[in-house]
C-alpha positions in Angstrom: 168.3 -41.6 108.1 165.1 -40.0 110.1 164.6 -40.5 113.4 161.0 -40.7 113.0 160.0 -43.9 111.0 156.8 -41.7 110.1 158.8 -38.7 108.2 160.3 -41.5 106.2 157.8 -41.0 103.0 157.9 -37.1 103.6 159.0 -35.5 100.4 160.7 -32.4 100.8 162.5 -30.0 98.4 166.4 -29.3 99.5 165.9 -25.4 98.7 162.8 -23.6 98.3 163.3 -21.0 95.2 163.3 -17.7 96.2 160.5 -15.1 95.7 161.1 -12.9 93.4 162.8 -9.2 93.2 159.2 -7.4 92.1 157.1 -9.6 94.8 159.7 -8.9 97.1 160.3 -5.4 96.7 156.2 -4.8 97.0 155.9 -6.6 99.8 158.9 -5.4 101.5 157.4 -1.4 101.1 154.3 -2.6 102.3 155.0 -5.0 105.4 155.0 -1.8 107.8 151.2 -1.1 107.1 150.2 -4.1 107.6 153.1 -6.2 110.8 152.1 -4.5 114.1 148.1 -5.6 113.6 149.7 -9.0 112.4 151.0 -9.6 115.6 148.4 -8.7 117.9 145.9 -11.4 115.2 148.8 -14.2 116.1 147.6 -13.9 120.1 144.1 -13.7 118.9 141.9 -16.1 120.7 139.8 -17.0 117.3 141.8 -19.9 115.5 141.0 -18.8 112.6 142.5 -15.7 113.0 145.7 -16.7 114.7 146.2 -19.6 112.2 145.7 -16.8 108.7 147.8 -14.5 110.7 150.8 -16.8 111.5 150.6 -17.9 107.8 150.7 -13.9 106.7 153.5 -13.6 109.6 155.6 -16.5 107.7 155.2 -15.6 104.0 156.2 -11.6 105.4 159.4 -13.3 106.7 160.3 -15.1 104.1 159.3 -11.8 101.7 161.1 -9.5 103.0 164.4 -10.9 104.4 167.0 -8.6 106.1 164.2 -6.0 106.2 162.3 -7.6 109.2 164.9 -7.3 111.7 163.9 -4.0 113.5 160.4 -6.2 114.1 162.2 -8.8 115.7 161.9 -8.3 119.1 157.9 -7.6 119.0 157.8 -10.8 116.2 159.4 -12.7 119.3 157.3 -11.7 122.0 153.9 -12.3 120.0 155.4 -15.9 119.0 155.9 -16.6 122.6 152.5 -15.1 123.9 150.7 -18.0 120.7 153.2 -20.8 122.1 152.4 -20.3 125.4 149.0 -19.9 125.1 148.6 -23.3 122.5 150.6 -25.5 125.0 147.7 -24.2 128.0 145.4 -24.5 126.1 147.0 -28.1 125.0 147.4 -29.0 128.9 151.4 -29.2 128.6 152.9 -28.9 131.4 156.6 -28.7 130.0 156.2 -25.7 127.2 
């Protein structure tokens, strides 16, 4: 069972169906106009912004598969500049 006596009721899908091969293909020819601005909106200091952006950043993740690799590293670093900045902003002082 859960751990967590709340998640009990949660109702989730075992596997998400995947996108498919036209959306994929667009999206996957058009991620590099749009990914470096992407990450520099997920360390924006608007919520608004950084919440849209991180939603964008997901759905491009799960869009284009093997083809976001060579963004990795910079993916990484922006993810860790929003973590960082929600848990001061948050007063945690473990994250």
């Amino acid at each position: 069972d859960n751990a967590w006596p709340e998640l009990r009721d949660l109702k989730v899908r075992r596997s998400l169906p995947r996108p498919r091969l036209g959306s994929r293909c667009w999206v996957r020819t058009h991620t590099r106009r749009y990914i470096k601005a992407t990450f520099n909106d997920v360390v924006d200091f608007r919520d608004c912004t950084t919440v849209n952006a991180g939603r964008l950043l997901c759905m491009s993740l799960a869009y284009t598969e093997e083809g976001i690799t060579e963004w990795l590293q910079p993916m990484f670093a922006a993810l860790r500049k929003f973590y960082a900045g929600r848990a001061w902003a948050a007063g945690d002082s473990e994250a």
